[in-house]
N, C-alpha and C positions, 0 to 999 in steps of 0.2 A: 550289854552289860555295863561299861560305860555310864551310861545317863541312868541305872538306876545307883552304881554307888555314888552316883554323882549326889543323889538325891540326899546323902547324909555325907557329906564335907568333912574331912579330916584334915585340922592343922597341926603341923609337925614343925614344931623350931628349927631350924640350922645347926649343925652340933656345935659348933663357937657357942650357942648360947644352954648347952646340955653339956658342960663340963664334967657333971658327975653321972652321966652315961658313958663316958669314955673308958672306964674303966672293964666295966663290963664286957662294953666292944670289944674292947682289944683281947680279954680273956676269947670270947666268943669265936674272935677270928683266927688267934690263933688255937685254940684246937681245931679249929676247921680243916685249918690251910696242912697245920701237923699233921693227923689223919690222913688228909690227900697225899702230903708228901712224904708218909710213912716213917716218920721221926717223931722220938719219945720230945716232948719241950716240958717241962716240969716248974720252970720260972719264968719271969719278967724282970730284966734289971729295974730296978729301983728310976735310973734315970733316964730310960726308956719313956718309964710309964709317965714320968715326971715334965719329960718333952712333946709326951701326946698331948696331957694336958695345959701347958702352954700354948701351943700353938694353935692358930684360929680356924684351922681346916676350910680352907676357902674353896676346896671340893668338895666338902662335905663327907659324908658316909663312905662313899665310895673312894673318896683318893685315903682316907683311912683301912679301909680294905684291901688299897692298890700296897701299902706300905707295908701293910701286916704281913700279906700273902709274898712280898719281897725278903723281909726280914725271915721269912720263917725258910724260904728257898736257900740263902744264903746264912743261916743259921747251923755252925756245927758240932754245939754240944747240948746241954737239954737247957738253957739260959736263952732266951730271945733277947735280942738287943734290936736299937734301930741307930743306925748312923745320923749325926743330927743335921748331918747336908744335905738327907734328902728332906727335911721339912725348912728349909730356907724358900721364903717367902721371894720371889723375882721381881724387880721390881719393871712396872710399865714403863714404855717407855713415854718419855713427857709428850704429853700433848700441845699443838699449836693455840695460842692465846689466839682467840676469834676477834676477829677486828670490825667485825660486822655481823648484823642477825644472821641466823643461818639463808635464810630464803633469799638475801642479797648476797650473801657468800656463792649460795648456788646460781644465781641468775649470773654473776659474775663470768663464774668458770662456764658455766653453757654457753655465754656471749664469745668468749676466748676460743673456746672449742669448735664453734660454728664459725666464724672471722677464720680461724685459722684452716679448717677447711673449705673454705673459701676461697681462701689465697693459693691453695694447693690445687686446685679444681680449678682457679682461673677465669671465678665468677661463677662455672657452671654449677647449675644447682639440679639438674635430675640428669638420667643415662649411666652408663656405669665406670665415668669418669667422674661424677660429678660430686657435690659435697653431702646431700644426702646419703649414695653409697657408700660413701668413705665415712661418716657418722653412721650409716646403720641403722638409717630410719627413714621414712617413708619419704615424698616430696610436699606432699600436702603438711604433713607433720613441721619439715624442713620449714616452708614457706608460713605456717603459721609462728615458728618459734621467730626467724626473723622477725617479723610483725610486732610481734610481741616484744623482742629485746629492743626494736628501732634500728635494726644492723643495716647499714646502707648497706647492701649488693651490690651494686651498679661501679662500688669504689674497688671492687674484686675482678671487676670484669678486664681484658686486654685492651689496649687502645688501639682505636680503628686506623688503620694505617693509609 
């Protein structure tokens, strides 16, 4: 069923950019949610509806459904209201400024990861002491990534006594 409605594409904006669908939504849901929850609602505060439309719904449809169908649980006389901390936007946390392309970023940390089990293994590189097991990947694998980074092994190994 898939690939045939696939065959006629439907684009649908993000509601951030269908401001004046929200209105409707929000009627829509809450008699929905009213209904299930078996309470009469007969209004919208004024600054409810006022905060739907403000905000940029970065869940889209559904974190507006998640809000309505809240409001209307905790809702106790025929007026829907919505608390305006639950639509406070969270902010990410800051991301690391990249000091390098990514693919040297990662060769980086691979090279550190393999060296360091290395060092913990004791040179050995296959058996189930070795620095493959302890990375989690095959020896073949192991021995080509070596190769590949230029990791001396031989600098991991014990000295012959």
């Amino acid at each position: 069923m898939f690939y045939r409605l696939n065959v006629f594409p439907i684009e649908v904006p993000p509601l951030r950019q269908r401001k004046e669908d929200i209105p409707m939504l929000v009627e829509y849901f809450v008699k929905r949610y009213a209904e299930k929850a078996g309470k009469q609602i007969y209004k919208i505060d004024k600054n409810t509806m006022e905060l739907c439309q403000a905000y940029p719904w970065p869940g889209n449809i559904r974190e507006l459904q998640n809000i309505i169908e809240r409001s209307v649980i905790l809702c106790s006389g025929d007026t829907l209201w919505i608390d305006d901390a639950w639509l406070t936007i969270e902010e990410h946390p800051s991301r690391p400024e990249l000091s390098a392309p990514l693919t040297e970023t990662l060769q980086n940390q691979e090279k550190e990861m393999i060296e360091a089990a290395l060092a913990a293994s004791g040179g050995r590189i296959a058996g189930p002491n070795g620095a493959a097991a302890k990375l989690g990947i095959p020896r073949s694998t192991l021995d080509s990534k070596i190769k590949q980074l230029k990791i001396r092994k031989y600098r991991y190994s014990p000295e012959p006594q």
